[in-house]
C-alpha positions as CSV (number, residue, x, y, z in Angstrom):
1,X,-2.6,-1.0,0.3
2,X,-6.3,0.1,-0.3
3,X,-6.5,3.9,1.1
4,X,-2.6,5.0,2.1
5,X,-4.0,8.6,3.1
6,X,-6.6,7.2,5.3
7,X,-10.6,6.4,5.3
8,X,-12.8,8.1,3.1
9,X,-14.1,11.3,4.6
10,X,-11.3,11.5,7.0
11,X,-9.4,15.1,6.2
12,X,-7.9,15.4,9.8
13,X,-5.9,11.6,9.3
14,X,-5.4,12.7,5.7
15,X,-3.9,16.0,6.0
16,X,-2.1,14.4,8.9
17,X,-0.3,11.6,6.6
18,X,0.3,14.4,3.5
19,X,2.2,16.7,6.2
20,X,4.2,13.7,7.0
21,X,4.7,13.2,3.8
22,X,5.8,16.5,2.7
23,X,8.1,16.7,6.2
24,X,9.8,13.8,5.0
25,X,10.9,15.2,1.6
26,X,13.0,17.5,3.7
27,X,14.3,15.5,5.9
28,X,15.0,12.3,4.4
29,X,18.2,11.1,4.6
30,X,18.8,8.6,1.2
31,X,16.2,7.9,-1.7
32,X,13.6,4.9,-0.6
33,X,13.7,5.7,3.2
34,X,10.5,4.1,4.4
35,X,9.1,5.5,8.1
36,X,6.1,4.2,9.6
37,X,3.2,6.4,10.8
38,X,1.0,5.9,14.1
39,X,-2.1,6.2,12.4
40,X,-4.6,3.3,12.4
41,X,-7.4,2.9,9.9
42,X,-9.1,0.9,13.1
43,X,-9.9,-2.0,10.6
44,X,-7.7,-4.9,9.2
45,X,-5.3,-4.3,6.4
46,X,-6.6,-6.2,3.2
47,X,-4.2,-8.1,0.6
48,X,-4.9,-10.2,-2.7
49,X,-4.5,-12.9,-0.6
50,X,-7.8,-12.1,1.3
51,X,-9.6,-11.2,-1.6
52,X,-12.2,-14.0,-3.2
53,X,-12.1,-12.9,-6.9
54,X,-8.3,-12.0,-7.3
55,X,-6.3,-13.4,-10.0
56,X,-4.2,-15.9,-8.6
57,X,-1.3,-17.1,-10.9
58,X,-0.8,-20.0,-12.1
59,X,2.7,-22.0,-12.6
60,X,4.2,-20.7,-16.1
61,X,4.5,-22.8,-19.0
62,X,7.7,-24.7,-18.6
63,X,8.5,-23.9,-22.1
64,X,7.6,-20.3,-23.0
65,X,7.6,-19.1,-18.5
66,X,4.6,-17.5,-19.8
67,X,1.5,-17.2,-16.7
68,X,-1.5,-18.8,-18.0
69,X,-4.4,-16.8,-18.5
């Protein structure tokens, strides 16, 4: 979701989330365990839906399903 190791030009919060990361290999206890993290990027979390150029898609053709382009 936009910068999942933290801001640009922030090593301390990045190393941080990568040791978290590599900690978790080890002691994770089935494949797709999710944890969440206490850092904060101190700014709102962006999706498509906030974006003003995304690609929104449209209903698919009721006779092929295919998204128009």
């Amino acid at each position: 979701m936009g910068n999942p190791f933290g801001r640009p030009g922030d090593a301390a919060t990045q190393t941080a989330i990568l040791r978290a990361a590599l900690d978790r290999l080890e002691a994770c206890a089935e494949p797709g365990e999710l944890i969440d993290l206490p850092h904060d990027w101190g700014e709102r979390v962006l999706t498509i839906f906030d974006l003003k150029d995304a690609f929104r898609a449209g209903d698919p053709d009721p006779v092929t399903g295919k998204q128009p382009h």
